[in-house]
C-alpha positions in Angstrom: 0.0 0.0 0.0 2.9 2.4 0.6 4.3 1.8 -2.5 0.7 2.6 -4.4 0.8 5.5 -2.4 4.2 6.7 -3.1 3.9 6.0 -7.0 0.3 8.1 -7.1 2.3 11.1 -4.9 5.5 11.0 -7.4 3.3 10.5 -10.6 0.0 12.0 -10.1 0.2 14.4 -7.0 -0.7 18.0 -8.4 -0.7 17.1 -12.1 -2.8 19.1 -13.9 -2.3 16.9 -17.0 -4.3 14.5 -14.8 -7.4 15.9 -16.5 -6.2 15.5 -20.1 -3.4 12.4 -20.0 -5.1 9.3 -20.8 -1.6 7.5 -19.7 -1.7 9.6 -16.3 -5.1 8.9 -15.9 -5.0 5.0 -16.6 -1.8 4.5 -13.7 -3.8 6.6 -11.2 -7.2 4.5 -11.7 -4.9 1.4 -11.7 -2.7 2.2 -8.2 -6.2 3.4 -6.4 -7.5 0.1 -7.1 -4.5 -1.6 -6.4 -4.2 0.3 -3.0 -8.1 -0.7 -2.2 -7.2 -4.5 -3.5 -4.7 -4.8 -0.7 -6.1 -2.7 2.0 -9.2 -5.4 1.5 -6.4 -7.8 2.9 -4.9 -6.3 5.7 -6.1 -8.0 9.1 -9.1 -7.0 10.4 -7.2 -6.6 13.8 -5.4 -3.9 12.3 -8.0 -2.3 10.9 -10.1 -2.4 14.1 -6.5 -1.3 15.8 -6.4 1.8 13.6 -9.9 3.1 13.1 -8.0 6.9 11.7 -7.6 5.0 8.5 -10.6 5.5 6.5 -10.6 1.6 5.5 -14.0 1.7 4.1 -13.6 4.6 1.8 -10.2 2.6 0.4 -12.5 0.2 -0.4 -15.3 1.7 -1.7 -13.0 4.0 -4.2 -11.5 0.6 -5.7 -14.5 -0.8 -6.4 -15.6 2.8 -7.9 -12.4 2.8 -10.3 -12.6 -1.0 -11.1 -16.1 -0.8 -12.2 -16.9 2.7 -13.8 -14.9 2.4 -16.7 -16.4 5.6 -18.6 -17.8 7.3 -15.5 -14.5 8.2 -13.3 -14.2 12.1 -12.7 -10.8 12.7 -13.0 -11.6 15.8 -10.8 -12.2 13.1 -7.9 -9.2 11.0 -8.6 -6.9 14.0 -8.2 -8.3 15.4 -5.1 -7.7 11.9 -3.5 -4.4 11.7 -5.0 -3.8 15.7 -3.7 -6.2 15.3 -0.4 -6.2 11.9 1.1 -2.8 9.8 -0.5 -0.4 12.1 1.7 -2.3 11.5 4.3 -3.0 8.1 3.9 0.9 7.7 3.2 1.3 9.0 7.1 -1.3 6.4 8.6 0.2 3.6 6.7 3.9 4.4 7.4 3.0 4.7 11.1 1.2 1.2 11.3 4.3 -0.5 9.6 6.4 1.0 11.9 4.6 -0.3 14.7 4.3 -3.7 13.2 8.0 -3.3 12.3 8.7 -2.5 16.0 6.8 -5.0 17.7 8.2 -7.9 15.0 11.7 -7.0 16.7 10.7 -7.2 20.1 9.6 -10.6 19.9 12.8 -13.3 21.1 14.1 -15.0 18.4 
């Protein structure tokens, strides 16, 4: 999920091509639903364990892009890619720290 996150930032973030690039457009619908694909496998646990993380719209959006072919408003996809990836980006990077953390306290 970080990496989906960090491609739409570096690619998409702030492109005003977005509206106009059929190539732009195509990688940003592509890594949302990648994104919601895997946050619909991430452990309920941690979802229930991080409740800021707005798991439900993640998923909703993925189904949105993976299903409305000719009725995405680019307009939408780039004020989640300007709005909510950053942030997003933040949430995830702190829950894999954690996990990351936690993984090295266990004893060997």
């Amino acid at each position: 999920m970080l990496e989906m996150c960090d491609l739409l930032i570096e690619h998409v973030s702030g492109q005003s091509e977005l509206a106009d690039d059929p190539v732009i457009q195509a990688a940003a619908q592509r890594w949302i639903e990648v994104l919601g694909e895997a946050a619909s496998r991430v452990s309920e646990e941690i979802r229930q364990g991080h409740p800021e993380v707005a798991w439900r719209e993640i998923l909703g959006l993925r189904v949105m892009m993976a299903r409305g072919y000719f009725h995405i408003d680019q307009d939408i996809v780039g004020s989640v890619v300007d709005r909510d990836v950053p942030e997003l980006r933040d949430q995830l990077r702190v829950i894999a720290d954690s996990l990351a953390s936690s993984e090295g306290d266990s004893p060997a």
